[in-house]
Structure formats: structure tokens, C-alpha cells
N, C-alpha and C positions, 0 to 999 in steps of 0.2 A: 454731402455738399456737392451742387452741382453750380455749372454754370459760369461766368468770366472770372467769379470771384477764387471759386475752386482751381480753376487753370493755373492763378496768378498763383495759389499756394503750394503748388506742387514746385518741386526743386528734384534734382538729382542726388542719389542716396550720396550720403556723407562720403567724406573726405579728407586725407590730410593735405589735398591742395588747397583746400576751402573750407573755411567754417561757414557753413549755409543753413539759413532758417529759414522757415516759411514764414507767407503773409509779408507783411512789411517791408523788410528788409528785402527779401528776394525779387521785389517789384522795384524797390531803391536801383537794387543791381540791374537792374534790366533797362530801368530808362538810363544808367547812368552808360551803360554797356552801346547802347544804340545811337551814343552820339559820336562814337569814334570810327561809325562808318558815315556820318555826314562830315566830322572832319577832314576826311583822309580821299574823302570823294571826288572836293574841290580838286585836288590836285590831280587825280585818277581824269576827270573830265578836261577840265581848263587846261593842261600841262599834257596829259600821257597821251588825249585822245585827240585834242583840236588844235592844239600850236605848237609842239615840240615838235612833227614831222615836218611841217613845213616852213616852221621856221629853222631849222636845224638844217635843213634840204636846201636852203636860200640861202643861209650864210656859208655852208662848205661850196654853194654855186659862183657865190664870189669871192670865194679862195681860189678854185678851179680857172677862173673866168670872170676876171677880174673886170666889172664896166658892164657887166652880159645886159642888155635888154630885156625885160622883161620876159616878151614872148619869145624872144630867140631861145635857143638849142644848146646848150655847152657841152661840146667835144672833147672837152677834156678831162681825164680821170687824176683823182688823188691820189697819191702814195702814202699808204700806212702801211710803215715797216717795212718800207720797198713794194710793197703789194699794190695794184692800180684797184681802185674803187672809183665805182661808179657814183656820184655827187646825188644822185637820187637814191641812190639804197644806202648812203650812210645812216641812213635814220634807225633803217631797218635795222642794220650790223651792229647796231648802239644800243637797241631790244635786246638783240642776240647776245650779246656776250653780258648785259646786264643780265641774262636769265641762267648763265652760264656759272659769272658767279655767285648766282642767288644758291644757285642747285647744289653748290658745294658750302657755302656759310652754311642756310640754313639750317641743314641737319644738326650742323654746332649747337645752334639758337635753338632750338626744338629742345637739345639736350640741356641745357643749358635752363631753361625757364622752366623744366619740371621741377627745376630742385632751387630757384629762385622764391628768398624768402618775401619780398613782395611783390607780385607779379604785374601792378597796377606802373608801380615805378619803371619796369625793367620797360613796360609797353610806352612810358611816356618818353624813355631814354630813347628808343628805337626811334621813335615818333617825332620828334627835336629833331636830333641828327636829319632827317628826309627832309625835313619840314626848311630847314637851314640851307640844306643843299638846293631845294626848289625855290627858295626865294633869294638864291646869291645866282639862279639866272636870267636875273636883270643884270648880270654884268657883261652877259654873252652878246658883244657884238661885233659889227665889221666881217672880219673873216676868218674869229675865234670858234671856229666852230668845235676843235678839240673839250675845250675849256666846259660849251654845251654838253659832252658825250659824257664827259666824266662825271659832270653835277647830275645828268641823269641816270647814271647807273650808280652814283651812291643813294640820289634818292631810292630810288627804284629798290635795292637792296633791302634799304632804311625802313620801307614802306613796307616788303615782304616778312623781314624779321619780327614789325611791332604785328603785323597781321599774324602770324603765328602765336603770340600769345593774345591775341584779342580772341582769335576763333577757339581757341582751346578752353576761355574762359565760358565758352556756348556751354559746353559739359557739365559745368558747375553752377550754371543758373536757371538752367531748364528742365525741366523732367522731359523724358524720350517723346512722349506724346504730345510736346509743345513746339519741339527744337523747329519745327517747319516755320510755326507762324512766328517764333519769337528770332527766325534768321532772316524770314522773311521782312518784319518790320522793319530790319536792321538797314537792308541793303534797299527799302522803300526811301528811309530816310534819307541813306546817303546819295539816290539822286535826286531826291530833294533840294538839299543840303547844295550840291554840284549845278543842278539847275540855277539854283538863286545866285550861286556868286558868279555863274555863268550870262547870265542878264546882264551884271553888269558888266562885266570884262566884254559883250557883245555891243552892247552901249560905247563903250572906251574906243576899241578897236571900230565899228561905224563913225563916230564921232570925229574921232579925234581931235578932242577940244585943248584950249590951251596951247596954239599953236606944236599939238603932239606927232613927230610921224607917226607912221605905221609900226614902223620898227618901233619908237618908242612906247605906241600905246602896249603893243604886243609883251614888250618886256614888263610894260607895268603889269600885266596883265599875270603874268609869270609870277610875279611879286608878289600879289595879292591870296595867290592857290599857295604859295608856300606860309604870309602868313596866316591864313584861313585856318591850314593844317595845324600849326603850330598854337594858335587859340585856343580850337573846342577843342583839342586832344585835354587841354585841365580839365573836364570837365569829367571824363572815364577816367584819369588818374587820382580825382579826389573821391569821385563817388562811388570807386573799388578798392579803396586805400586799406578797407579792413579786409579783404579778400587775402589770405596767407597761403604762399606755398610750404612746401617740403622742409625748406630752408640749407643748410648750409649739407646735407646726407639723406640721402633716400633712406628710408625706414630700415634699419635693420644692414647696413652696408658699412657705414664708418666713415666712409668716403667724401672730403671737398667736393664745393662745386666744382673745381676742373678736370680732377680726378673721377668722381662720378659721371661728371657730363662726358667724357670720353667713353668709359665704361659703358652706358648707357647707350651712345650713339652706336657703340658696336653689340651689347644686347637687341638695339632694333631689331639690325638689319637681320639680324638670326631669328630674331623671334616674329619678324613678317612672314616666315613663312610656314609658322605657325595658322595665318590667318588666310586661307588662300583665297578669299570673299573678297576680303578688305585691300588684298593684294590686288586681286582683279579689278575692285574698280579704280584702283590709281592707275592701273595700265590705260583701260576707259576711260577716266580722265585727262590723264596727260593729252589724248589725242584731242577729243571733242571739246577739252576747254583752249587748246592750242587754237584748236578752230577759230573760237570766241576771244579770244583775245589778240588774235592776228587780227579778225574782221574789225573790231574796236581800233586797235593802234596804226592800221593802214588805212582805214576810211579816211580819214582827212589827206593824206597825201591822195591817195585815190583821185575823192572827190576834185582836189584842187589840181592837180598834174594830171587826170587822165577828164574826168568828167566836165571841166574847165569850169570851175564853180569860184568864184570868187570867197575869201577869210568870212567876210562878213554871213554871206550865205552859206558856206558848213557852220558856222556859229549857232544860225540860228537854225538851223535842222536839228545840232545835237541837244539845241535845248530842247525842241519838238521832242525829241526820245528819250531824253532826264524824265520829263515831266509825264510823258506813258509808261515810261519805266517804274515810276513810283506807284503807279496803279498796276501796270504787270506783276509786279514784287507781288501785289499783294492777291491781286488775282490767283497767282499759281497758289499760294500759299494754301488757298481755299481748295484752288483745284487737289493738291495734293492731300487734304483732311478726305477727301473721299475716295482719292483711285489711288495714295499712295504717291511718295516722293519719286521712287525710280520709274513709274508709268510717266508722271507728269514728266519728267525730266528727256526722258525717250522722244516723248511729244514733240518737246524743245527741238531738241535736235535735229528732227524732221522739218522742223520749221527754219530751222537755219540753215540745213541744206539748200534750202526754197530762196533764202536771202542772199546765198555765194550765188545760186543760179539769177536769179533776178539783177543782182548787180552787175554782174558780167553781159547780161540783154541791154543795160541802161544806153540809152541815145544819150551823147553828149551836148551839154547846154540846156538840158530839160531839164527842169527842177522840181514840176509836182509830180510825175517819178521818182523821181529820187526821195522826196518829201513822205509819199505812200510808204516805200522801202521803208525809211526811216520809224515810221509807224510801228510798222510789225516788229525792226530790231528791236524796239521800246519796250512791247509788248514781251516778246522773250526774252530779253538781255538779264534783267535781275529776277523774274522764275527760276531760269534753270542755273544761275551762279546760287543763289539763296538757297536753291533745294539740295544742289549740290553739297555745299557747305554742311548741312544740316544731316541731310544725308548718310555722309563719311561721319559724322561725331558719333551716329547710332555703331561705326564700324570697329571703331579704336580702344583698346583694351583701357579701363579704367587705370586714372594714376600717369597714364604717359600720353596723356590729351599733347601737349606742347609739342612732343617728342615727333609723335604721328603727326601732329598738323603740321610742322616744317617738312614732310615727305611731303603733303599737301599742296605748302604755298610755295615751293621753288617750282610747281607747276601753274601757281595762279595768275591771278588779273595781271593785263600786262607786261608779265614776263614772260611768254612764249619764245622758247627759242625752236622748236621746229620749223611751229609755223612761219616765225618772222625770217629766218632763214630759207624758208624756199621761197617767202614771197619775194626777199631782195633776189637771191639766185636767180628766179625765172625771170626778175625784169631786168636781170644784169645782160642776162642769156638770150631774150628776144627780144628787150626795150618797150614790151606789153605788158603796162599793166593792168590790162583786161584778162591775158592769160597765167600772168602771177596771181588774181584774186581769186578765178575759178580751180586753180588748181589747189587749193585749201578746201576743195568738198571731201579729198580723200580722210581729210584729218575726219570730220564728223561720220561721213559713211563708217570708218574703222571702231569710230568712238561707241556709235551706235551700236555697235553690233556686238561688241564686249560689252558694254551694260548691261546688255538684253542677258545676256548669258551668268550675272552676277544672283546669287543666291541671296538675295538681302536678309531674311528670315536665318536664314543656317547661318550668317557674318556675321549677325549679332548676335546668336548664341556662342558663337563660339569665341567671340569676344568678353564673353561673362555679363553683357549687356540685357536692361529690360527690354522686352521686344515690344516697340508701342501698338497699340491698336489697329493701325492702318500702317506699312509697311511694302 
């Protein structure tokens, strides 16, 4: 049997995290699987990448500086916890320590969802909780800006945990020679998905109909990504509902979920270096996805505080790059069925090197520069996160997909804390954030160069893995 129909029937060999069948069913899984990255997207675009930095940035502005005029200057710094902070890198320090403690929960959550007896549930719980926290900030105003940091590091958290067991459920609905194109559609749809609800919140916020400010549209806008997420998420919780994990003991252990999942978090870390493949490229990740999600979560404050681009104008640039992004997603996808997932991804990289350099050239006030820019980010933004994703599943020992993917996602979308930490530093440090952006080329040159060096072929043998055809 060859051809789309054969693709769809292939499945990853059995399991007690999953009872999977081919044909039918496993196609069920897959579309039901792909709407929880158009869920979860909204809020990633609308909230993580084009109005949390700067509106976050405006209200701690008139906390500092109270009345400031628009284009004036505020001189004065915040105290957190006695500490003086800069009112334009709160944004950033609000990333940072949301990835802070992502890095420390999620190994919990990893452990935790291997031996979760239904794994569809545990994603919708995670996914609620975000979902709840991003749509109660529509309450953040005036010069609450505390009240903003907190609702977004439990999102942000929220948002990590359910993506650990979304990505681990990749393992169990694909066979090794699909995971490209079937993570690829994934992360197509979700800027899809981000795009559309992005129209309108761009609509809202240019409008402002209804006698709405800015401020008000802005928060509805806020409103709307939280309950966007909170919607389609039923949609992967009903139509993974028979998906079963481990249940209350790992095979052969005795052991509760809390007692196991302890257990277990400390078998990881022992038994990663068992893996020295799959070790190497989380080191190569951690950098070059730092890269990628610093450029994502400081482009809007960029754009609007250095490039002097008006709300309305980043708005509509990032839906310019949702909407290339969904064809990039799928582009690389293809790319990688012929040269392999770690060459395309390499590629990537190279290409965002090109993006940190480019942006740091940008004339300010020009906008079809920036608009080009924006192009290309499109074009590689969801290739090299999709192949990535796809990628690491080929790398991780069967049975502890969850386990591994929280080493994974307290490095993912968003949660950057190197990068986001030296982009705030260097603009704390020179008040440039021309030379805070460019200084995040070191994360990709590093990223690059560890990849290059990883053994994909030997990682997934030695993972107990089928080695797919192109690799």
C-alpha cells in the first residue's frame, strides 16, 4: 500500500501510553491532535507576541511616571523588591522568570503525564488554567502592571505544561517517517488559527468602535486570546478522550502517581546520559530556540519603542507573518521529506541569523523594510519550531515521551529565559535596543554549531527508536 492513504495508516508501534490503531481511528487522532495548536496559538500571537510587551511596558510607564506623555522619556525606575528596574524591560523580566519557573515545574509535569491515566484530560486541565489566566487580563489596568506579570507567567507556565503532553502525544499518532509532516500541519494550523483571531483584535484595536479607548480595545483584545484558547482546546480533549496512559504505576514499579512521578524525574536525569545524541541537541536547542523566541517576544516592544511603528502597524505585520508562516510550516515540512529534518533546520538557522542582522540595519519609521523582514521571519518561524519538535520525538526513549518533552518545553515557545534576559540587560545597560536585538545572534551562531555536531542516526538508535527513511 502506497501513497496518502498508506501515510495516514502508519502509527507508532504499540504502547501502554496508547491504544492506537491504524486507518480510521489514527486519522481521528490526528485532526483531533492539530487543533490544539490553533487553540493555544491565539494566545501565543495576540497576548505573547503583539500586546503584552507593550502594553505591559505602558502601564508599569505610568506607575514610574505617572501623566508621562506619550513621546516623552521616563526617568524613573521601579522597585521590585528594592531592586530599581527599568519600566521598558519589565516586560522582558516577566518572560524571564516565567521561564524560570517553567524550567523547574515542568520536569514535575513531564513526570507526571507519563503515568496520567488520561492524558487528553490532564492537557485540557493545563489548558483551562492559561486559558483563564489570559482572559482575566482584561482586568490589568491603570498602573497594575504587577497583577499583568503574574497572570502572565501562570499563563505562560499553563501554556508549557499542556504543551508537554500535547507534543508527547506526537509519539503516539505517527509513525517515525510522518512526525515531520504531521508536526508540521500542526504548527501550520496554529498560525492559521492566530492569524484569524488576529484580524480581528487588529480591526478592534484600529477601530475602536463603540466609543472604545485603546486601552480598552487592547484588553478586549486580551479577552478574546484567552477565550479562543479556552474553546478549541474541547476539541483535542474530546477527540483524544480514548487515548490512555500508564495510569496510576509504571509497568512493573508499584508506585502512585507522586511517588512514581518523583521516581521517575530522578531516573531522567540519570538515564539522559545514557543518550548523548538527544542530550546534545537540547544543549542546541536551548540556544537557537532562545534565539527564536526572544526575536518573537521583543519584536513588538522593538518595533514600537525602537522602530517607532505604531499598535496598529505591528498588528498588522504579524499577521503578514501568521499568514506566511502557515505556508512556511508547510514548505519546510516538504523540504525536510527530502534533505532531512536537521539539514532543514540548520538552514533555519542561518536564515535567522540573517533576521537578528537585518533588524538591527532597520531605518526607523520605514515600514516596507520591516514588512520584507517580516516575510522571511514567516517563512522560517514555524519550519524550524515544527521540525524541531518532530525532530527530538525521533530522539526520546519510548514510554517516557512526556518525561523528555518537559526537558523540551521549559526550553520552548515563549519561554526564553537567556535570551529574554540579556535582551532586557543590554537595554538596561545602554538604553539600545538596536544593540540588545543584535546581540542575540550569539544564541543561533552557538545553536548552529551544536546541531551540526549531533548524530541524528546513532540518537535514535540508541534511543530504541525506528530510524525513518530520511533523517
Amino acid at each position: 500500500m502506497s501513497g496518502p492513504a498508506a501515510s495516514e495508516a502508519r502509527v507508532g508501534p504499540v504502547s501502554p501510553i496508547a491504544t492506537e490503531a491504524p486507518g480510521a481511528p489514527a486519522r481521528r487522532w490526528r485532526r483531533s491532535w492539530y487543533w490544539y495548536d490553533w487553540a493555544n496559538s491565539a494566545f501565543v500571537t495576540t497576548t505573547g507576541t503583539v500586546l503584552f510587551g507593550p502594553y505591559l511596558t505602558a502601564v508599569a510607564t505610568e506607575d514610574a511616571c505617572p501623566g508621562l506623555a506619550e513621546d516623552a522619556t521616563c526617568g524613573t525606575d521601579l522597585r521590585v523588591l528594592g531592586v530599581p528596574v527599568d519600566p521598558g524591560s519589565v516586560a522582558a523580566y516577566t518572560v524571564t522568570v516565567a521561564t524560570i519557573v517553567s524550567a523547574i515545574l515542568l520536569v514535575f509535569v513531564g513526570a507526571l503525564a507519563d503515568r496520567s491515566p488520561r492524558p487528553a484530560r490532564l492537557l485540557g486541565g493545563f489548558a483551562w488554567t492559561g486559558a483563564l489566566a489570559a482572559a482575566l487580563m482584561v482586568l490589568v489596568t491603570g498602573s497594575a502592571w504587577e497583577l499583568g506579570a503574574i497572570l502572565m507567567i501562570v499563563a505562560t507556565v499553563a501554556l508549557g505544561a499542556s504543551l508537554v503532553v500535547y507534543d508527547a502525544l506526537l509519539c503516539r499518532i505517527a509513525h517515525p517517517d510522518d512526525r515531520d509532516a504531521v508536526s508540521s500541519r500542526g504548527w501550520a494550523l496554529g498560525y492559521l488559527g492566530g492569524g484569524l483571531l488576529l484580524v480581528a483584535n487588529l480591526a478592534l484595536v484600529s477601530l475602536t468602535p463603540f466609543g472604545l479607548s485603546t486601552g480598552d480595545a487592547v484588553r478586549l483584545c486580551l479577552l478574546s486570546a484567552g477565550l479562543w484558547w479556552a474553546a478549541f482546546t474541547l476539541i483535542p480533549v474530546v477527540g483524544l478522550r480514548r487515548v490512555r496512559g500508564l495510569g496510576r504505576a509504571a509497568p512493573g514499579t508499584g508506585r502512585g502517581i507522586v511517588r512514581g512521578s518523583l521516581g521517575q524525574l530522578r531516573d531522567t536525569f540519570i538515564d539522559l546520559r545514557r543518550y548523548p545524541q538527544t542530550m546534545s541537541f537540547l544543549a542546541a536547542y536551548l540556544f537557537f530556540n532562545d534565539g527564536i523566541q526572544t526575536v518573537i517576544a521583543a519584536s513588538a516592544i522593538y518595533a514600537v519603542e525602537e522602530i517607532g511603528f505604531a499598535e496598529s502597524q505591528l498588528m498588522a505585520l504579524i499577521l503578514v507573518v501568521q499568514f506566511v508562516a502557515f505556508g512556511g510550516a508547510l514548505l519546510f515540512g516538504l523540504i525536510a521529506a527530502r534533505a532531512g529534518a536537521k539539514r532543514t533546520v540548520l538552514g533555519g538557522i542561518g536564515l535567522w541569523t540573517g533576521v537578528v542582522v537585518a533588524a538591527y540595519l532597520l531605518p526607523n519609521g520605514r515600514f516596507l523594510p520591516f514588512v520584507a523582514l517580516g516575510v522571511v521571519i514567516g517563512v522560517v518561524l514555524g519550519g524550524t519550531q515544527a521540525l524541531s519538535r518532530s525532530l527530538y520525538s525521533q530522539l526520546v526513549p519510548a514510554d517516557r515521551e512526556a518525561e523528555y518533552f518537559s526537558l523540551y518545553q521549559a526550553m520552548e515557545r515563549g519561554t526564553s529565559w537567556f535570551g529574554m534576559l540579556t535582551f532586557g540587560l543590554v537595554h538596561q545597560l545602554t538604553g539600545s535596543y538596536r544593540l540588545a536585538i543584535i546581540a542575540l545572534i550569539v544564541f543561533f551562531v552557538v545553536g548552529g554549531v551544536l546541531l551540526a555536531r549531533v548524530d541524528v542516526r546513532r540518537g535514535i538508535r540508541e534511543a530504541g527508536n525506528e530510524v525513518p527513511a530520511v533523517a
